[in-house]
C-alpha positions as CSV (number, residue, x, y, z in Angstrom):
1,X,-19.2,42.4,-16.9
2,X,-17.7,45.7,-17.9
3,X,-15.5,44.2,-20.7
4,X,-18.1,45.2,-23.1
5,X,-18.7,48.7,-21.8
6,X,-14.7,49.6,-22.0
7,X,-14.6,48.0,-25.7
8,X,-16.6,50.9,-26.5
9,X,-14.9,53.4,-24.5
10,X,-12.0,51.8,-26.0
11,X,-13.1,52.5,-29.4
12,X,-14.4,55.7,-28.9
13,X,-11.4,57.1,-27.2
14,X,-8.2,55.3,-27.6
15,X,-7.4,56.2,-31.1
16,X,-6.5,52.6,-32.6
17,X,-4.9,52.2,-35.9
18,X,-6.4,48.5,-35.6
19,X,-10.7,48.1,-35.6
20,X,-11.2,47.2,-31.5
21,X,-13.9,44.7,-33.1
22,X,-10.9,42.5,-34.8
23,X,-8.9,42.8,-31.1
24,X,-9.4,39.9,-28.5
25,X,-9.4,41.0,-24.7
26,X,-6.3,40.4,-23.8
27,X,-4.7,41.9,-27.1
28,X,-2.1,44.3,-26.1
29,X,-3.5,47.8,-27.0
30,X,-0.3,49.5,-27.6
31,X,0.3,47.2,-30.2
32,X,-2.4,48.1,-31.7
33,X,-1.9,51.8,-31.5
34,X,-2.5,53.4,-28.3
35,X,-0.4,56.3,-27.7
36,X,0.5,57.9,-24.4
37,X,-1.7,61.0,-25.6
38,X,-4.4,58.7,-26.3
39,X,-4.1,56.8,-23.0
40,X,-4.8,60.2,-21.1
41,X,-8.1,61.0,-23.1
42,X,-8.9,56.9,-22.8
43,X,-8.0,57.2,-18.9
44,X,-10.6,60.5,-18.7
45,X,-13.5,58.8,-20.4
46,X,-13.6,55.7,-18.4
47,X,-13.6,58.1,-15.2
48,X,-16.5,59.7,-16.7
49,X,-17.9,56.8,-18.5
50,X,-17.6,54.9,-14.7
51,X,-17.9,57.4,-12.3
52,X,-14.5,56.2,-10.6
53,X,-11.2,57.8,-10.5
54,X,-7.6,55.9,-10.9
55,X,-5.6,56.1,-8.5
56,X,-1.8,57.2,-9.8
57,X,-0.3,53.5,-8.4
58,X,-2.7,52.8,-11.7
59,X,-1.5,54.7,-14.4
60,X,0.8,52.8,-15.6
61,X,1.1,51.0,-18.9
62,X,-0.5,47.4,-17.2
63,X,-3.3,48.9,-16.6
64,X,-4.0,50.2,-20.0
65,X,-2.3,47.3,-21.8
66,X,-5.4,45.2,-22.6
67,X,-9.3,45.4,-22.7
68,X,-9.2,43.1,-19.8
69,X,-6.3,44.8,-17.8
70,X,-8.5,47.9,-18.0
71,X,-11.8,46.0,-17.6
72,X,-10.3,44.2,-14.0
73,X,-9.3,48.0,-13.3
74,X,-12.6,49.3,-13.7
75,X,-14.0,46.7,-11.8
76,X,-11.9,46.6,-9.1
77,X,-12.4,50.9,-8.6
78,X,-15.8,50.3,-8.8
79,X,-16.4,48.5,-5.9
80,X,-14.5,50.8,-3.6
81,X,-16.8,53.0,-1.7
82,X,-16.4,56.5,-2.8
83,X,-14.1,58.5,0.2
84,X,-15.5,61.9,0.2
């Protein structure tokens, strides 16, 4: 459901030296170019491309190894209720 959405994000933001088109879901994003400078301005546009926030317990390089790591992130942040 919001694989597709962060494949753009993805592309848009995380700076790739490989075309996201020609990387499968579970393809490991660092791998494929993401930097740690990268991962910052990735992690800021999906908080703005989502409306969610992640939490520090999920910055870490699991959660922005993959499309689908990041996609199960989303998700999962997404159903919380926001606490205001």
């Amino acid at each position: 459901m919001y694989a597709e959405r962060v494949r753009e994000i993805v592309s848009q933001h995380g700076r790739l030296s490989v075309p996201v088109a020609e990387l499968a879901d579970d393809s490991d994003l660092y791998q494929a170019g993401l930097t740690s400078l990268a991962t910052v301005g990735l992690m800021l546009a999906l908080e703005d491309g989502f409306d969610i926030e992640f939490p520090d317990n999920m910055l870490s390089r699991r959660t922005f190894g993959s499309i689908a790591s990041l996609a199960a992130a989303v998700e999962q942040l997404a159903a919380k209720p926001v606490l205001v």
